[in-house]
C-alpha positions in Angstrom: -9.5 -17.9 39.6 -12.8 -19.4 38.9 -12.7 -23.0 38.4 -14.6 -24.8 35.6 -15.4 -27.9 37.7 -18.2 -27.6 40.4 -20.7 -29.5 42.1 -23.8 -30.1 41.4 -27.1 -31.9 42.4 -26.5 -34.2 40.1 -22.5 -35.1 41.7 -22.6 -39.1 42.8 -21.4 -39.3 46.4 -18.0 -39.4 46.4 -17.6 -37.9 42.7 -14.3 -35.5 42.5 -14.4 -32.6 39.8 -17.7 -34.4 38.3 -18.3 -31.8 34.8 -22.6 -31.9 34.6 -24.4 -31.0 31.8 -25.0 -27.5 33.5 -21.6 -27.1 32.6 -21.3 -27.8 30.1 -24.1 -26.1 29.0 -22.8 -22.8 30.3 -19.1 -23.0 28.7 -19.6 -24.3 25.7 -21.0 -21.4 23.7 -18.1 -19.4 24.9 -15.6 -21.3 22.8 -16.6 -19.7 19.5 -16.6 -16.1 20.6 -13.7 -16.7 22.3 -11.8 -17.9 18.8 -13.0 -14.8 17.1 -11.9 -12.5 19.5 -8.6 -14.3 19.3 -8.7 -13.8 15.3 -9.8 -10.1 15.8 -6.6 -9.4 18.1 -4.3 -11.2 15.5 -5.6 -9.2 13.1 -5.5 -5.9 15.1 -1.6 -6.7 16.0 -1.1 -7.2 12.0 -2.5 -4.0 11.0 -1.0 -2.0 14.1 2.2 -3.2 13.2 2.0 -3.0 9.4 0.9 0.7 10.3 4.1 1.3 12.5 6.2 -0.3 9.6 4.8 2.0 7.0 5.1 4.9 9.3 8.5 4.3 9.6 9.1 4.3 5.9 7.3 7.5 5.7 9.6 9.5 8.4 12.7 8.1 6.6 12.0 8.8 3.2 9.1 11.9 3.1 12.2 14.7 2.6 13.5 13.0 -0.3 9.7 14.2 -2.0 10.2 17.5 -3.2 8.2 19.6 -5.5 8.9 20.9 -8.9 7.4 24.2 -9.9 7.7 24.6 -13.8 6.6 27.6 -15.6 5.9 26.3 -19.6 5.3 28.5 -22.6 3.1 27.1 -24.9 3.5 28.6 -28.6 0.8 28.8 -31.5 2.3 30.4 -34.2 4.1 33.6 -33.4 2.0 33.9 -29.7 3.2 32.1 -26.6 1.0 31.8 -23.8 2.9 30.7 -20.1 1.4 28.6 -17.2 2.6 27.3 -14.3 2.6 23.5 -12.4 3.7 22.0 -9.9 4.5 17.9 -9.2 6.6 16.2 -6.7 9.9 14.3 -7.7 12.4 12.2 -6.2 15.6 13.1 -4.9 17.9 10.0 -6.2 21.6 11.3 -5.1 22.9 14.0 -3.1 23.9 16.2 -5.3 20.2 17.1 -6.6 19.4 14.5 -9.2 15.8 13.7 -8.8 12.7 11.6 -11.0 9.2 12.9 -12.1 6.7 11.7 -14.2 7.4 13.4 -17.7 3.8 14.5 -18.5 4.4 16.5 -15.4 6.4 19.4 -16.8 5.5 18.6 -20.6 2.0 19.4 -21.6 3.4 17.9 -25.0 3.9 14.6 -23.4 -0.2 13.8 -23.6 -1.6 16.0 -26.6 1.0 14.3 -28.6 -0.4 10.5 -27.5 -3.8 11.6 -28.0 -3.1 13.2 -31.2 -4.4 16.2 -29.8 -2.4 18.4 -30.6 -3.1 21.9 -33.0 -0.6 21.5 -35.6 2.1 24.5 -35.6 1.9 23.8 -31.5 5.5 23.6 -29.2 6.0 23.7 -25.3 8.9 24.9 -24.1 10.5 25.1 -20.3 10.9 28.2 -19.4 12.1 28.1 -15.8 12.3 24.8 -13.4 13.0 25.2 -9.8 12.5 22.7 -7.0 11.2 23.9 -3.5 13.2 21.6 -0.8 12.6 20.6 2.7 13.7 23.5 4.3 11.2 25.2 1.5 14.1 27.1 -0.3 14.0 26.9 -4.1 17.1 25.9 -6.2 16.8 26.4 -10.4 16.9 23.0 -12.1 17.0 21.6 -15.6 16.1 18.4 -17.6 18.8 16.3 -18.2 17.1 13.3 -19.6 13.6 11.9 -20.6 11.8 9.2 -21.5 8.4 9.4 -23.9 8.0 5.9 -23.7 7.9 5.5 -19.9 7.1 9.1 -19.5 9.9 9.8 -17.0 12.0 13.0 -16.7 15.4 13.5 -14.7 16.4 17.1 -13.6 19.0 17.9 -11.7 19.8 21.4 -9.5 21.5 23.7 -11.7 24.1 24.2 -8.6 25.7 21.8 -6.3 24.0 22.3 -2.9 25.9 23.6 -0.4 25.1 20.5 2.0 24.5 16.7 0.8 20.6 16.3 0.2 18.1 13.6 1.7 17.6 10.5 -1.3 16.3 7.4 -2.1 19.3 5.2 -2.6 19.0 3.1 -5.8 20.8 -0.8 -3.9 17.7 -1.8 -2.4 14.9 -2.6 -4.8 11.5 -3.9 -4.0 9.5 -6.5 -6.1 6.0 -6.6 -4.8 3.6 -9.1 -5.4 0.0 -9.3 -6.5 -1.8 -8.1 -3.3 1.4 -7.2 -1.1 1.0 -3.7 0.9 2.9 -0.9 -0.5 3.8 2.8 0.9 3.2 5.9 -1.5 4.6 9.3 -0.3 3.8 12.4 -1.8 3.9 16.2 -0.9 1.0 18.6 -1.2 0.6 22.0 -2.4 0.8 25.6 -0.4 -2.7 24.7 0.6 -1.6 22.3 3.0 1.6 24.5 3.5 3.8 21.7 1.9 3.4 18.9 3.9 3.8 15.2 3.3 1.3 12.7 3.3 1.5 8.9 2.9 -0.8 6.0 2.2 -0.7 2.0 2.2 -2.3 0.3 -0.4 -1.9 -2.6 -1.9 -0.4 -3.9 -5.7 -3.4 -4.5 -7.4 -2.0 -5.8 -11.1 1.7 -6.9 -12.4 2.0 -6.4 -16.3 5.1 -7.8 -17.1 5.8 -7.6 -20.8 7.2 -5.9 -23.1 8.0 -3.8 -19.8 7.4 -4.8 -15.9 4.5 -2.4 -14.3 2.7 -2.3 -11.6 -1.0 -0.5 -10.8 -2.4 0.0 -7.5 -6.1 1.1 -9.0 -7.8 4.0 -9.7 -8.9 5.7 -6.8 -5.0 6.1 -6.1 -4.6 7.7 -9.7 -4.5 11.5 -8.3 -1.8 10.9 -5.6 0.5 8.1 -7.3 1.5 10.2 -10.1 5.2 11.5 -9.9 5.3 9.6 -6.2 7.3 7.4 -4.7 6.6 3.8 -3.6 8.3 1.2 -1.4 7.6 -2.0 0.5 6.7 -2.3 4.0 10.5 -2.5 4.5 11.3 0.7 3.1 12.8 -1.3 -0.2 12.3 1.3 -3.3 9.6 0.0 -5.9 9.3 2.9 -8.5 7.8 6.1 -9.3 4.5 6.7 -10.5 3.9 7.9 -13.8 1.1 7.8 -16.9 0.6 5.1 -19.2 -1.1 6.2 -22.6 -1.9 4.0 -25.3 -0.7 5.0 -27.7 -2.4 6.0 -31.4 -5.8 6.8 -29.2 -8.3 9.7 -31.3 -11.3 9.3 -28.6 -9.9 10.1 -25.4 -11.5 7.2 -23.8 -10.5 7.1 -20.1 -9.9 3.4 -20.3 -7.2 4.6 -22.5 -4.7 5.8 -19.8 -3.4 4.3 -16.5 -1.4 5.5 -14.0 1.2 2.6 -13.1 4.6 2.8 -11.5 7.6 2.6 -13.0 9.8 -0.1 -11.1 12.8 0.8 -9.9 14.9 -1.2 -12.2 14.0 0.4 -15.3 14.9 3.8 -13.6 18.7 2.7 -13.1 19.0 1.7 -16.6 18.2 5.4 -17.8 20.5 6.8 -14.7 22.9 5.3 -16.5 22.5 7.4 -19.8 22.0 10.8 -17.6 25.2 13.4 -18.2 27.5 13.8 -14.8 27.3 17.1 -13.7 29.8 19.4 -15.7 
């Protein structure tokens, strides 16, 4: 090991371990590089392990995202016209029980807020089916929404034959302004079903009338009908579209895609109709 003490020219006789200017002079500007490469490591060892943490999140919750294909008839008059889509939901119990964002399945859902809607106009369900993990699809049906949060809760129309994957409901997350959040989704046949995750960060709390929480707008396209929980895999909410209400110009700062906390999801689970 080099040592920082040396000799020089300019040692008195008989001088031990005598620090010079040259020194000095050669050490010194070290320090300061030396502090930010110990600030760069401690920042790299936060990430990596904030990265490990969400990954693990992801792998222990990703098969509880399922998609939900819906085919809806849309009526004018005495012609109906059908289309298909497809959004991911959340498997909240065993027995097939799952969350989605409303405006998801219900075309109705945002013509009616916008006040788009041709008069004489209905939207009907005319089949439901969620694809699982194992990419078989089981027939499903609403059993309870929300216009207000724009939530919907189907359930399989048959009790699987084997308990499902879910996101238990007894451990909540309450994120702060600026705390790092995971968002899992699943994509469409074009990336042969497979789940994708992000960390972001809580970018804005509203809290009344209703607790909400946004994440910003470049998240908009994957947060809707997803998942999202804290670092330590602590459920958050379920993203879903916030309208206001009454709008006639379709302004884009008139909707917002927020998440619906978790909390606000139990106390509709609690109006939802057992299984018959």
């Amino acid at each position: 090991m080099t040592n920082a003490y040396h000799v020089c020219a300019a040692t008195p006789a008989g001088t031990v371990n005598h620090i010079c200017r040259c020194s000095r002079g050669r050490y010194g500007p070290m320090l300061p590089a030396m502090a930010l490469v110990a600030v760069f490591m401690s920042f790299a060892g936060y990430a990596e392990n904030n990265t490990e943490r969400g990954r693990s999140v992801f792998e222990r919750y990703k098969d509880t995202v399922v998609t939900v294909r819906a085919v809806i008839g849309t009526s004018f008059g005495d012609s109906e016209r059908e289309m298909e889509q497809e959004g991911n939901a959340t498997l909240l119990d065993a027995d097939g029980l799952a969350v989605l964002a409303l405006s998801a399945i219900d075309p109705m859902q945002l013509a009616s807020v916008y006040r788009s809607a041709t008069d004489g106009m209905t939207t009907r369900i005319i089949s439901l089916r969620v694809i699982l993990a194992d990419g078989s699809e089981k027939p499903a049906e609403v059993v309870l929404r929300d216009k207000d949060l724009d939530i919907a809760f189907i359930r399989l129309t048959e009790t699987p034959a084997t308990p499902l994957p879910y996101v238990p409901l007894d451990t909540i997350g309450r994120p702060q302004v600026l705390d790092e959040v995971v968002c899992i989704m699943q994509y469409g046949q074009i990336a042969r079903r497979a789940h994708a995750a992000f960390i972001d960060r809580i970018e804005m709390i509203v809290e009344r009338p209703r607790l909400f929480y946004a994440m910003g707008e470049h998240r908009d396209r994957q947060l809707v009908c997803s998942p999202v929980f804290t670092l330590d895999g602590e459920f958050v909410g379920v993203g879903v579209m916030r309208l206001l209400s009454g709008s006639t110009d379709n302004e884009p700062g008139d909707m917002l895609v927020v998440v619906v906390p978790a909390e606000q999801l139990q106390t509709l689970l609690e109006q939802v109709p057992p299984r018959e």
